[in-house]
C-alpha positions, 0 to 999 in steps of 0.5 A: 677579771672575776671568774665568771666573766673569764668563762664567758669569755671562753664560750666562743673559743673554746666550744667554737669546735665543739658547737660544730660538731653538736648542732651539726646534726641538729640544726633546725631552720625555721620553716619560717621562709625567711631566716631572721638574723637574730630572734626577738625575744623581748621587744618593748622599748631601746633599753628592754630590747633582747633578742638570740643571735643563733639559730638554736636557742641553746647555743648562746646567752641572749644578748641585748639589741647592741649585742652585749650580753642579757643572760636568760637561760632555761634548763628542762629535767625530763625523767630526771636527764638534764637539757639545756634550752636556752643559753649556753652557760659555759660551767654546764656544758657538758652536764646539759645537753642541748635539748633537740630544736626542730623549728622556730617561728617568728611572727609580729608579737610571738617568737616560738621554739619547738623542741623534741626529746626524749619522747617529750615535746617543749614549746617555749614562746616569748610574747609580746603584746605590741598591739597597736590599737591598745596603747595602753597595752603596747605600753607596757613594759612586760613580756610572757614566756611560756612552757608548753611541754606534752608527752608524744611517745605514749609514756608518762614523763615527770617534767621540771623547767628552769629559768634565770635571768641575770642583773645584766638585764639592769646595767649599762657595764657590768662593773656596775653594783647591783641590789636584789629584792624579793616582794609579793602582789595580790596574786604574784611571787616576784623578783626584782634586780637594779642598780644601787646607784639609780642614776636616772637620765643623767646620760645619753648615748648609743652603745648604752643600756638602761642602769636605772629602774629595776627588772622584774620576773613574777610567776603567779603564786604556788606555780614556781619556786623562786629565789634570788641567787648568783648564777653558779649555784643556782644553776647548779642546784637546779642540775642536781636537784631540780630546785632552786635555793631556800633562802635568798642571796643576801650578799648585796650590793654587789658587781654584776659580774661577781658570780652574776646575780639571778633571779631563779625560779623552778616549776615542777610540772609534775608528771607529763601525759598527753595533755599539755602543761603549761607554766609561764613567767612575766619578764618587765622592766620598769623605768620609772621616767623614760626620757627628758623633754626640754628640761622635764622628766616623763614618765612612761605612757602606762604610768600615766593613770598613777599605776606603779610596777605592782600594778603593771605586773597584776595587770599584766598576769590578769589579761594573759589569756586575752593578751596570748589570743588576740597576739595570735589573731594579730600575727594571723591576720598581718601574715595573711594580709601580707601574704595577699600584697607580697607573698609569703616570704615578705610576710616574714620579712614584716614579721620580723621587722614588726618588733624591732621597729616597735622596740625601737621606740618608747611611748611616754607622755609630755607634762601638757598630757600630749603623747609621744612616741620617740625612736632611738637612732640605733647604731647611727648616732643615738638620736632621739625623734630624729625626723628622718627616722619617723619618715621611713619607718611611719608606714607601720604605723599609716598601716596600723596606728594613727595614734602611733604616727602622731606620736612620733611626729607630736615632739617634733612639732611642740619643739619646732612651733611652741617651745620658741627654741627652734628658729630656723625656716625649715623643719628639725633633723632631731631633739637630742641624743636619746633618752635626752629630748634637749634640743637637736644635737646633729649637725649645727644643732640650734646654733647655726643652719650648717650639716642640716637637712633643710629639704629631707626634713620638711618634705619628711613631716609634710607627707607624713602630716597629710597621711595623718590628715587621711587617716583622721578624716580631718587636718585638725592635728595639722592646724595646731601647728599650722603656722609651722608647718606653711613655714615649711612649706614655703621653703620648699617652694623657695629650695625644693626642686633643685636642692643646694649642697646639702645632706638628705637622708642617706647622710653617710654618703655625704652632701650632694647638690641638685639631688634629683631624688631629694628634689622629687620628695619635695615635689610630693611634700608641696602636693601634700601640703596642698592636699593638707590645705584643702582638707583645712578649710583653705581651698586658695592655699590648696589651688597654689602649692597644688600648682607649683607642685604640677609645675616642679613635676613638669621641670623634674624631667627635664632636669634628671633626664638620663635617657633610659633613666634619671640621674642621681643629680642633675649636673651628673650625666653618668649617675643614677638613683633609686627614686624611692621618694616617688611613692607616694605620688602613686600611693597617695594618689597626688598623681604629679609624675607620669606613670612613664618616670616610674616604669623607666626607673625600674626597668633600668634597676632590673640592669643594675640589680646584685644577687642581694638587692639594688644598690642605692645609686651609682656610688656603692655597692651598698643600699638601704632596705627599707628604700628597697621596699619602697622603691619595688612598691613603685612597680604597678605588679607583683613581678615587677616588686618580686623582682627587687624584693628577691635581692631584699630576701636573699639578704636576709636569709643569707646576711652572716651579720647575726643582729637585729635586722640591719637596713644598711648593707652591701648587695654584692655580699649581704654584708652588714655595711652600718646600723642595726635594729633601728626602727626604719625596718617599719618601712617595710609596711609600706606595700599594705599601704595600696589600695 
């Protein structure tokens, strides 16, 4: 074990006391109204994903979302005493206090730290342009962190900021041999860090980080000294000095854990007044081909025009400015919508949840120039295109982005209908294990019709299909697949009002037959699918699905009568469920259950509600969060969604599980049950979605 990784392996025991006693009277909570388990700092795709899981910015190292360390740290000399503002190298402890942090903010595309000290204040914002309507901008794979530092004590303070980043950022394990490189672009200083072997796409996996492609850190020229260092000395240097190396460190390749290669930069802000100085950094990480789909490598989305990482980084330091401003209108204008639809505190919680979702997806384009935006089941099993993943996490993109939502449903689709591999009747669960699109690995996989999820998944892709049909104003993406998509719907019609003994979605609570729940989405399924005819042109087809769905509607019931409730199965006479699938009877308007199932629903909730939110049935004490959501989005008025959301927030605030926001987890502890930073949180959005 090297030196270095013996230091970091005593940050948490041996500053465990100290950290207690130095942020006790430091310790800024958001003003923010929710607390966000971990922070997002870099939110772009499953691999360039980093995220501080403190409240202060300088008690940790930023950690990747699978909570292994991605080292960033910033250190600020202000009149020549040093503070340390993010990251917590062990070595400079005590050299560097922490500089006092008074907020942070956490919005869709902007996390934000205010510090103040020293008669100066430091505002240090991590930005990532996820804007939904410019794909082409969402795409790229570059995050801006920027400086912001302004005398507020009427004095003049000579200011030097220092950022690092280590090759952690562009290993799986940090065993791995590492090579670093300087180079120039018309307008940039840059540099660069990956690994020697450059193994691409040769392996999947969940616990995984991407070890392949190269990371980038560019400044605009004569803004910043830079050079390529190991940690040690170039933090050092910095700290006695306020500089950074004069040559680059040309001891590669090497481990990554051999005194941590760094990419280190110095800016001398020079001397401080009352007019703010601002100095920024372009932090991306280039992939080159991002996935395999059924034997072809794609590229991501943003190479599609033949641009290169030189290209993507000038693109990105020319619309800095425009990027900032319109990420800031953005966060403004979904903070104020949400406000309107849920209040304040779910403001938050979509703000928090918007750049975990988006990050939880990468966007590339297939070789017949189709694009696709695939999900990473994140801590579930590192499936990729699962399809039920886009079901519940397709509200942010109904909400924002129909190129978005087609994107997570195209692979499904050119697999299940034209690539000749998927022959069953039902629609698929996945495509394979992330970053390998090769054909579904749950369950029986391609091999036989055992552990799947016939029902859950063609009921999934026939309401996010008519969504997609609504948003377009046409069913002309739907008729593409047409023949596929009637498969579905027929089985549906065969197996759908009383499923046999089969998974759905909550898979982890194991097979159930007669799922009353399950049944319900394949009720709404058939009156989209029918709804889905009609705006194809086929009124006959419309009239018939739209008469079994009214025919399934009036059994239901029947079936899952439990007197002052519905039962989780039909056969289970002391069961209950959340019925969350019966939202979009309302928000679609299908109007197939009477207003009456949905009142006696949550009327009953209301008796079986923990102090952090509704359990999902009878069976545990745990639930899901994004079915929270949905199933207070039932309720006709703003008490009857507080009423569930309340749990919902306590959770959030409350949760000791410091990691990108868990939707698995138990309501009598705000515990972290399984799962984390998956893209399901986009469910969320689906309160926006009433008219």
């Amino acid at each position: 074990m090297s030196t270095s990784t013996s230091r970091r392996l005593l940050v948490a025991a041996a500053f465990a006391c100290v950290s207690l006693f130095a942020f006790a009277a430091n310790d800024a909570r958001a003003n923010d109204p929710l607390r966000a388990p971990a922070y997002p700092l870099i939110a772009n795709d499953p691999y360039f994903s980093v995220w501080s899981n403190t409240d202060q910015l300088a008690e940790s190292f930023p950690v990747h979302w699978t909570g292994k360390i991605n080292a960033l740290t910033s250190f600020i000399r202000i009149d020549g005493q040093k503070l340390r503002i993010m990251g917590n190298p062990v070595e400079y402890y005590h050299d560097a206090r922490a500089m006092r942090q008074v907020d942070v903010k956490v919005r869709a595309t902007n996390t934000t730290y205010v510090f103040n000290d020293m008669g100066v204040e430091l505002k240090l914002t991590f930005t990532n342009p996820n804007l939904p309507d410019d794909l082409d901008v969402l795409a790229r794979p570059a995050t801006y962190v920027t400086w912001e530092v302004v005398s507020v004590d009427g004095n003049d303070h000579e200011i030097k900021i220092y950022f690092d980043a280590t090759a952690e950022l562009c290993v799986n394990t940090v065993d791995q041999k590492v090579v670093g490189e300087r180079l120039e672009t018309k307008n940039l200083d840059a540099l660069r860090l990956g690994t020697e072997s450059q193994e691409m796409l040769v392996k999947s996996g969940d616990d995984m980080r991407v070890d392949w492609g190269y990371f980038y850190a560019a400044v605009e020229k004569g803004t910043a000294k830079c050079a390529l260092s190991g940690a040690l000395e170039a933090r050092n240097l910095f700290l006695k000095s306020g500089d950074v190396a004069k040559t680059d460190d040309q001891k590669f390749p090497r481990r990554c854990d051999d005194d941590w290669p760094t990419v280190a930069f110095a800016f001398d802000c020079g001397v401080v007044r009352n007019t703010p100085v601002v100095q920024k950094i372009i932090l991306a990480y280039d992939d080159e081909y991002s996935l395999t789909f059924l034997g072809d490598k794609l590229r991501p989305y943003w190479r599609k025009d033949g641009k290169d990482a030189k290209d993507m980084l000038e693109d990105a330091f020319a619309q800095y400015d425009d990027l900032k401003a319109r990420a800031q209108k953005f966060d403004e204008e979904l903070w104020d919508r949400a406000t309107k639809a849920g209040g304040e505190k779910y403001a938050s919680l979509c703000s928090i949840a918007y750049p975990q979702s988006i990050a939880a997806h990468k966007l590339a384009v297939l070789p017949n120039g189709k694009t696709v935006f695939v999900s990473k089941e994140c801590f579930s099993n590192g499936c990729a295109a699962t399809v039920d993943i886009l079901y519940p996490t397709a509200p942010i993109f109904m909400v924002f982005s129909a190129d978005l939502l087609k994107g997570t449903t195209t692979p499904v689709l050119e697999y299940a209908d034209k690539s000749g591999r998927w022959k069953r009747p039902f629609a698929p669960h996945d495509l394979g294990q992330y970053p390998l699109l090769e054909g579904q690995r749950y369950g029986g996989g391609e091999r036989t019709e055992e552990n799947q999820m016939p029902v859950e998944e063609s009921a999934n892709m026939l309401i996010v299909l008519d969504v997609v049909a609504r948003l377009d104003g046409n069913a002309d993406y739907a008729l593409e697949y047409w023949g596929t998509l009637q498969k579905w719907a027929d089985y549906l019609l065969a197996k759908g009002l009383d499923p046999e003994n089969q998974l759905c979605t909550d898979d982890f609570a194991g097979h159930l037959a007669h799922n009353a729940n399950l049944s319900a989405k394949a009720i709404v399924a058939l009156g989209c699918f029918a709804d889905l005819c009609e705006r194809a042109g086929k009124p006959d087809d419309a009239k018939k699905y739209r008469a079994k769905a009214e025919e399934f509607a009036k059994d239901w019931p029947k079936l899952a009568d439990a007197g002052d409730h519905y039962k989780l199965a039909f056969d289970r006479d002391d069961s209950w469920s959340m019925k969350y699938n019966i939202v979009w009877d309302r928000l679609l308007g299908l109007n197939l259950f009477p207003k009456e199932i949905a009142a006696k629903e949550l009327a009953y909730y209301k008796t079986k509600m923990n102090k952090y939110g509704l359990p999902l049935d009878n069976r545990s004490d745990y639930t899901k969060l994004d079915w929270e959501v949905w199933t207070a989005t039932l309720a006709e008025d703003r008490e009857g969604f507080d009423s569930i959301m309340q749990g919902v927030y306590n959770f959030v605030n409350a949760t000791p599980n410091r990691v990108p926001l868990s939707d698995w987890y138990f309501t009598s502890t705000s515990k972290q049950r399984g799962f984390q930073a998956r893209a399901v949180v986009g469910g969320v959005f689906i309160k926006l979605m009433e008219k």
